[in-house]
MMTF fields as JSON, N, C-alpha, C and O atoms, coordinates in Angstrom:
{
  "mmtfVersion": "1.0.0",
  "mmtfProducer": "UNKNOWN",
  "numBonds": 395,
  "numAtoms": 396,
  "numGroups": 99,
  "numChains": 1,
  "numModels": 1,
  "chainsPerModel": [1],
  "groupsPerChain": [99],
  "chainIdList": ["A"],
  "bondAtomList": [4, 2, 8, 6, 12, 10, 16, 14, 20, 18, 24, 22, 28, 26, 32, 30, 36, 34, 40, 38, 44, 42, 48, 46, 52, 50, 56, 54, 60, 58, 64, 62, 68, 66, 72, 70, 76, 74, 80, 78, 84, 82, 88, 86, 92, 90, 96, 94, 100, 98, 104, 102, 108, 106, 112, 110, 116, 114, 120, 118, 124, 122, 128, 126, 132, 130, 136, 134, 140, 138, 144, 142, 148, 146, 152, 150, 156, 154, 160, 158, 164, 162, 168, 166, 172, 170, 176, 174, 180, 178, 184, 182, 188, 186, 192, 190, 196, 194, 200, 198, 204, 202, 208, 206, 212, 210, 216, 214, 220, 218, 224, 222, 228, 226, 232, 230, 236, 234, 240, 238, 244, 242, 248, 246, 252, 250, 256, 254, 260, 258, 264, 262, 268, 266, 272, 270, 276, 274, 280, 278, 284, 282, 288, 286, 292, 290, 296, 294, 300, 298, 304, 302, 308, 306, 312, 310, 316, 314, 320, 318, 324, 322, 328, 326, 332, 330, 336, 334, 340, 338, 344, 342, 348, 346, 352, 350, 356, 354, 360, 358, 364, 362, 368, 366, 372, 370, 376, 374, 380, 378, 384, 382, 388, 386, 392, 390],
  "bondOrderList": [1, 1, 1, 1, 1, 1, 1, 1, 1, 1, 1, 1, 1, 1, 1, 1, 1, 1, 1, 1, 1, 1, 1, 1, 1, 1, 1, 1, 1, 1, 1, 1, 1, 1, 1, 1, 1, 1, 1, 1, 1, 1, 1, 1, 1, 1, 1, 1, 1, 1, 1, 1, 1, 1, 1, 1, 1, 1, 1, 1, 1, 1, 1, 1, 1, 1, 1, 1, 1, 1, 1, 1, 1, 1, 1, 1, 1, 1, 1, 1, 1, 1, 1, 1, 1, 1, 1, 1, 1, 1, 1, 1, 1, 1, 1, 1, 1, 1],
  "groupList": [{"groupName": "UNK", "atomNameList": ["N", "CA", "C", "O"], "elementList": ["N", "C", "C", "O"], "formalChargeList": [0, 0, 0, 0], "bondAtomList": [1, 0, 2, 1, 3, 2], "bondOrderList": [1, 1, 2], "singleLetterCode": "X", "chemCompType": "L-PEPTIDE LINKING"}],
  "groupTypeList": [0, 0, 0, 0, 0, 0, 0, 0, 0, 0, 0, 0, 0, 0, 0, 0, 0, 0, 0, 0, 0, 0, 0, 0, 0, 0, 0, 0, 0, 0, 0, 0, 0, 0, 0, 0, 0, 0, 0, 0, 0, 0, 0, 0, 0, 0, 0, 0, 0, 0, 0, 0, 0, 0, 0, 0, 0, 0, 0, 0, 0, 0, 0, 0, 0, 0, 0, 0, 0, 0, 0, 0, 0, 0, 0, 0, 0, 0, 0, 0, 0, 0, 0, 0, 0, 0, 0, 0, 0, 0, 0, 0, 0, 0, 0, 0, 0, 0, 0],
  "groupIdList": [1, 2, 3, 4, 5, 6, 7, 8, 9, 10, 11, 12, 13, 14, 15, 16, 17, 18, 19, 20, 21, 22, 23, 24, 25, 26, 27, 28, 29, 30, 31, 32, 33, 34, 35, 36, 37, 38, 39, 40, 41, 42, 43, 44, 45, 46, 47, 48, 49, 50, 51, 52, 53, 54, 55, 56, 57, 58, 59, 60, 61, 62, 63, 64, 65, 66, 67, 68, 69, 70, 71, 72, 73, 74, 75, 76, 77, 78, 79, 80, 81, 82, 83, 84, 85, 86, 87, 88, 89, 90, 91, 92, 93, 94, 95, 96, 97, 98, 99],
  "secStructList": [7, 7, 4, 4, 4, 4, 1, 7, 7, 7, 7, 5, 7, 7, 7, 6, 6, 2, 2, 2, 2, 2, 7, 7, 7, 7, 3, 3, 3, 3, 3, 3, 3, 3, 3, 3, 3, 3, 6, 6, 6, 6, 3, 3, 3, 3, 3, 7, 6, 6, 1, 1, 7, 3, 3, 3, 3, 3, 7, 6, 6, 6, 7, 1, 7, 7, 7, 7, 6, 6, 3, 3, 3, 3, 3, 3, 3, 3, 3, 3, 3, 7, 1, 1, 1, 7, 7, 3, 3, 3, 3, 3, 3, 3, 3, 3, 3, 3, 7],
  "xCoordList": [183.423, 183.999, 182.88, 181.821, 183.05, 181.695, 181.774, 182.884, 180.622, 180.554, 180.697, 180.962, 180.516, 181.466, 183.103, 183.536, 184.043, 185.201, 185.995, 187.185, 185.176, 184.779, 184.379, 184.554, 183.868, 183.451, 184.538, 185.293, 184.512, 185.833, 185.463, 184.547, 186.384, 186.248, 185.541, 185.66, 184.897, 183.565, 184.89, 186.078, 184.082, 184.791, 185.115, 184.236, 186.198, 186.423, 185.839, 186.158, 185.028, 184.85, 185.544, 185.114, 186.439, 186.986, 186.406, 185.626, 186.967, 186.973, 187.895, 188.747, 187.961, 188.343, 189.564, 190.11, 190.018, 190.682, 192.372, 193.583, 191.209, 191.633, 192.537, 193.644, 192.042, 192.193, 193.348, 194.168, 193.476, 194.601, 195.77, 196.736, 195.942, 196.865, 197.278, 198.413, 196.533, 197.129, 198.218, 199.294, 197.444, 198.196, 198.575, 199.674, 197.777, 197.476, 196.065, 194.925, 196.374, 195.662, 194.909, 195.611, 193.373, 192.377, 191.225, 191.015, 190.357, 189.008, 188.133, 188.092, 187.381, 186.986, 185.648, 185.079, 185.257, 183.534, 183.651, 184.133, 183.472, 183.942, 182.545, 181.561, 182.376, 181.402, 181.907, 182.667, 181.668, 182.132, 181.733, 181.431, 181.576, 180.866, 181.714, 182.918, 180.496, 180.924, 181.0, 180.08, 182.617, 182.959, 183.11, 182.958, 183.42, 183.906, 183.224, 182.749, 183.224, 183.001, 183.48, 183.228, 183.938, 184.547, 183.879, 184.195, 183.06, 181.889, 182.84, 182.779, 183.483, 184.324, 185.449, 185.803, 186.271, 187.147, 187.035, 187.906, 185.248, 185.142, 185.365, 184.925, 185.814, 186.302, 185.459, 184.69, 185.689, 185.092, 186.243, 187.425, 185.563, 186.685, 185.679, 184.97, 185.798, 184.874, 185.696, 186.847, 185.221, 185.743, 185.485, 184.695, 186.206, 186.353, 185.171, 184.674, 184.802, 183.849, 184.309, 183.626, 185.663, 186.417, 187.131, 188.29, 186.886, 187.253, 188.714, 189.16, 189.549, 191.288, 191.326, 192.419, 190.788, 191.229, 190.328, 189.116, 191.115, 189.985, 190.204, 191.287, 189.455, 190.06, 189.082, 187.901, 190.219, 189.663, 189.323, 190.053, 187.983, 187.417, 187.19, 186.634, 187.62, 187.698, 185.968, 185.683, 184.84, 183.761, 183.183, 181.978, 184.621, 184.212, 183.265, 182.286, 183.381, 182.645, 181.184, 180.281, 180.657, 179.504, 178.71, 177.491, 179.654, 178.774, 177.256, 177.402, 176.542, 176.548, 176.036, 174.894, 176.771, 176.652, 176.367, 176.997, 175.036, 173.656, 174.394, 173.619, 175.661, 175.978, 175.385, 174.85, 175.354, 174.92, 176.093, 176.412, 176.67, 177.863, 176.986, 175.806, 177.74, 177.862, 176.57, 175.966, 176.617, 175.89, 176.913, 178.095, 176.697, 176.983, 176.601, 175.41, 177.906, 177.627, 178.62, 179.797, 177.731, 178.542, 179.401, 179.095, 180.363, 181.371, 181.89, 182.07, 182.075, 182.588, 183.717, 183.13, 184.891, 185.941, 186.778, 186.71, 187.954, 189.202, 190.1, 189.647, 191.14, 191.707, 193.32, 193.704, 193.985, 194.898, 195.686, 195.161, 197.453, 198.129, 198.969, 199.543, 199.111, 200.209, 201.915, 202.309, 202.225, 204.179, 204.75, 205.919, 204.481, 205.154, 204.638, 205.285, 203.512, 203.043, 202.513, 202.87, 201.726, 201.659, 200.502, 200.327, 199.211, 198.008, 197.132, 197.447, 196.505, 195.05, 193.881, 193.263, 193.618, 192.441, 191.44, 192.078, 190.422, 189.393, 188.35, 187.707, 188.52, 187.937, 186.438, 186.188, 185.315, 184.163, 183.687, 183.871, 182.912, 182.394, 180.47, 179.475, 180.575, 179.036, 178.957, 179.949, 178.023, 177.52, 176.411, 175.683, 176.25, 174.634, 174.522, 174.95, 173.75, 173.893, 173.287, 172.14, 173.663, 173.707, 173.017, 173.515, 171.553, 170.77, 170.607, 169.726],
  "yCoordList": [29.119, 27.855, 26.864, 27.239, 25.964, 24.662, 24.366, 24.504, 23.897, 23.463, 21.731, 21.201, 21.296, 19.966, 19.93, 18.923, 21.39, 20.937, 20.611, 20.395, 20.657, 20.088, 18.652, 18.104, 18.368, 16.775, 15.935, 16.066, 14.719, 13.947, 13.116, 13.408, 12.195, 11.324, 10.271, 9.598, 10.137, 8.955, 7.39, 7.331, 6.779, 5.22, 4.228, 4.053, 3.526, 3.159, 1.703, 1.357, 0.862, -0.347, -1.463, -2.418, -1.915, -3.331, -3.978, -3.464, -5.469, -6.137, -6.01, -5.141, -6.518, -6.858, -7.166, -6.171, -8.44, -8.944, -7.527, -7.316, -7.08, -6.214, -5.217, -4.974, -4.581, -3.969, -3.894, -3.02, -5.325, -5.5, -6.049, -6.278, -6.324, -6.955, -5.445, -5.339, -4.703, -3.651, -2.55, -2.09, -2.4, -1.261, -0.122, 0.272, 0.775, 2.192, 3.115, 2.934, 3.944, 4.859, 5.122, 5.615, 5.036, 5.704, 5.82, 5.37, 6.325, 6.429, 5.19, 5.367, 3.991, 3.15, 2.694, 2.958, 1.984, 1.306, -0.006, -0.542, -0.946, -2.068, -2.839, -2.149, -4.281, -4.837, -5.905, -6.718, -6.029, -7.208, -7.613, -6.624, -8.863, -9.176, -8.734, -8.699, -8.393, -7.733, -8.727, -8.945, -9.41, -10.082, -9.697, -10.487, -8.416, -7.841, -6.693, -6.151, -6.302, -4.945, -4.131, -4.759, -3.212, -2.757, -1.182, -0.421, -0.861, 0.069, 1.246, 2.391, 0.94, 2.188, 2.59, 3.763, 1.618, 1.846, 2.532, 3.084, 2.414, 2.749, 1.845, 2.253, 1.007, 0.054, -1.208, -1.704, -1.684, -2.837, -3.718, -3.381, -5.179, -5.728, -6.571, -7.371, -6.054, -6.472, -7.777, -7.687, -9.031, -10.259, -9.993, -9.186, -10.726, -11.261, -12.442, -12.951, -12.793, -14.051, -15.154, -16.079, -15.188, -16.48, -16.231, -16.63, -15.999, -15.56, -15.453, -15.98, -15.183, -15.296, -13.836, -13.62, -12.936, -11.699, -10.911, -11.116, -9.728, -8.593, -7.364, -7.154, -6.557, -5.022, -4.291, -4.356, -3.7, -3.044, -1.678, -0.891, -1.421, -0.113, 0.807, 0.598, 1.873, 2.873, 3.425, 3.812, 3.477, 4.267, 5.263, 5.378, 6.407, 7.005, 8.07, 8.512, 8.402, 9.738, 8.629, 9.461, 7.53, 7.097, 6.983, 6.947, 6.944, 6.374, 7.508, 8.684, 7.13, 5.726, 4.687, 4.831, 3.863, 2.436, 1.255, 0.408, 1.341, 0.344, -1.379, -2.185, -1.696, -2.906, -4.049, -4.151, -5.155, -6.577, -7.644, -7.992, -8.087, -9.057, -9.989, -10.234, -10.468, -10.879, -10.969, -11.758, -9.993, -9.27, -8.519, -8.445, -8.104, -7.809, -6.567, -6.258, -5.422, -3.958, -3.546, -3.871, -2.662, -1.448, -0.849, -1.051, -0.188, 0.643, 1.642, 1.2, 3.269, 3.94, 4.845, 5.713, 4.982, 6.16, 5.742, 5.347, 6.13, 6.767, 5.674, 5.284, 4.967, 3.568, 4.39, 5.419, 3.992, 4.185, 3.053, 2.218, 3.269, 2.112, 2.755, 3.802, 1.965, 1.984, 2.75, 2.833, 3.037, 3.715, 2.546, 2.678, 1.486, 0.419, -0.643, -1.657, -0.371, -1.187, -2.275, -3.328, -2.559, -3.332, -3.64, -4.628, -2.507, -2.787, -1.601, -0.41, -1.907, -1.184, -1.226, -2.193, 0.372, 0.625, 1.458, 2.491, 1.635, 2.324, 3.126, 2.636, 4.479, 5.53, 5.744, 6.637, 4.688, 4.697, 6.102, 6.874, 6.574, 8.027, 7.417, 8.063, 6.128, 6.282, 4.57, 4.007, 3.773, 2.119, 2.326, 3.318, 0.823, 0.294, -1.089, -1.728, -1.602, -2.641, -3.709, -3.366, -4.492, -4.905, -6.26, -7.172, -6.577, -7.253, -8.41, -9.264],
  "zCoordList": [82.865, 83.294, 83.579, 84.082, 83.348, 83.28, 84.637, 85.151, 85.511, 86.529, 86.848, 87.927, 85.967, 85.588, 86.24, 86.798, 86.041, 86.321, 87.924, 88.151, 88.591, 89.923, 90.539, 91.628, 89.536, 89.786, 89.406, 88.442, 90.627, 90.445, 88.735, 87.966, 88.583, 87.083, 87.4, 88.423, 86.644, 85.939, 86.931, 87.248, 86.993, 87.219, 86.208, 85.365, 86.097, 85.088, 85.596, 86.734, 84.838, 85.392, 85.94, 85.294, 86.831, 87.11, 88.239, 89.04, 88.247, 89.263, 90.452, 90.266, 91.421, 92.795, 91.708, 91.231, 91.298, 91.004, 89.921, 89.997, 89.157, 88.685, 89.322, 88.841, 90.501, 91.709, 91.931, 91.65, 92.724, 93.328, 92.566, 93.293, 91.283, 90.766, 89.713, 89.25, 89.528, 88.973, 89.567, 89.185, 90.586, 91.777, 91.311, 91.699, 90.322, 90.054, 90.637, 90.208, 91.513, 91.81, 90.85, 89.966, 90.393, 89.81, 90.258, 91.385, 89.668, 90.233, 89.762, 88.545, 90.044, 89.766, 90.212, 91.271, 89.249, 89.686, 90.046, 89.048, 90.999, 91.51, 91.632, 91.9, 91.448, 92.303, 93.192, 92.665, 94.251, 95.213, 96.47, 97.138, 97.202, 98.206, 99.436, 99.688, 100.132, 101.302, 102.583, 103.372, 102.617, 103.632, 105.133, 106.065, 105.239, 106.722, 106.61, 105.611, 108.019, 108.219, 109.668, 110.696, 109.784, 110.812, 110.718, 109.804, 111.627, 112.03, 112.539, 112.09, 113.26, 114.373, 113.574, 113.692, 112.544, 111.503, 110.392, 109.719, 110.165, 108.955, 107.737, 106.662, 107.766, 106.62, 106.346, 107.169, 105.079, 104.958, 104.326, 104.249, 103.786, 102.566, 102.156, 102.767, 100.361, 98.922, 98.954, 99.382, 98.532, 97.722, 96.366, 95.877, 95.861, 94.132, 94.129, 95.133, 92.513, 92.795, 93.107, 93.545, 92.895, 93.037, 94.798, 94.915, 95.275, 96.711, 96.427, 97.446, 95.853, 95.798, 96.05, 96.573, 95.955, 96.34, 96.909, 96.982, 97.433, 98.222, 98.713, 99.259, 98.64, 98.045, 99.682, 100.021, 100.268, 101.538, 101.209, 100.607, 101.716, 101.515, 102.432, 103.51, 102.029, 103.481, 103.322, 102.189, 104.367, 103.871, 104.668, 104.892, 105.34, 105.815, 104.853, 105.455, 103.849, 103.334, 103.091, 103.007, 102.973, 102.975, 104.606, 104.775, 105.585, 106.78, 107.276, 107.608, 107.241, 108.316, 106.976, 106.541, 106.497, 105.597, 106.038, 106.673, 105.489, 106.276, 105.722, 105.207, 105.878, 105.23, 105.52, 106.624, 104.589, 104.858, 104.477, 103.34, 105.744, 104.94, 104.276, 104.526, 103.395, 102.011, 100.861, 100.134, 101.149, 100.275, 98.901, 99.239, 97.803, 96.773, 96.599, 96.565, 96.422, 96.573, 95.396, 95.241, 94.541, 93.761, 94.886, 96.061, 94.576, 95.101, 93.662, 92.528, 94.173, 93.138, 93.793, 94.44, 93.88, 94.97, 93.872, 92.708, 95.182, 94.464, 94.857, 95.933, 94.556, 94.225, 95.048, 94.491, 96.054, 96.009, 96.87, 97.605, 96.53, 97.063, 97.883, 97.586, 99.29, 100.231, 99.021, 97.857, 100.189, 99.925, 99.904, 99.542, 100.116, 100.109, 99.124, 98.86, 98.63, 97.22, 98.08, 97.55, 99.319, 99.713, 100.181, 100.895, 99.694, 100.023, 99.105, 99.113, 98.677, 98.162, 98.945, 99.392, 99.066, 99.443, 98.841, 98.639, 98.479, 97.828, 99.088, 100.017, 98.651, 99.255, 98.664, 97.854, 99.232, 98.857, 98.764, 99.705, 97.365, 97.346, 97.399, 97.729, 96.981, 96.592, 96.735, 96.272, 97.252, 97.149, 96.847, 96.891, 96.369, 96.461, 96.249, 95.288, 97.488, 97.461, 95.919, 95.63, 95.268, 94.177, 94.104, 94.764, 93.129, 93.316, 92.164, 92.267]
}
């Protein structure tokens, strides 16, 4: 058995924008500015370039996440939506801040 079949799936590339107007659970590669941050929550929230949207990120499996608001960060996790279709959040597996 390959030791590959353990590792979550590659990220598929989108935007913020992408994100949130799709509203399918996948695994994804994101880039977006880092407007907020909430330390004790764990969470952040990426902007779009056009500021119209913004995709909240859970980062507990990264902390402690040395963030810089607005600053511009890769993000790579797992994409999922509220039971109620009413919010997306991304389960950061891996950042870096983006230069």
């Amino acid at each position: 058995m390959s030791s590959f079949a353990s590792l979550p799936p590659p990220g598929c590339i989108k935007t913020v924008k992408e994100i949130c107007n799709e509203r399918v659970p996948k695994t994804a590669k994101v880039i977006g500015r880092l407007i907020e941050r909430d330390i004790k929550l764990e969470k952040g929230v990426l902007s779009s370039r056009d500021k119209r949207h913004s995709l909240t990120i859970n980062t507990r499996l990264i902390e402690p996440f040395q963030a810089k608001i607005n600053c511009l960060y890769q993000v790579i996790g797992e994409v999922d939506v509220s039971r109620d279709q009413q919010e997306v959040i991304m389960t950061v597996r891996t950042a870096m801040e983006d230069f």
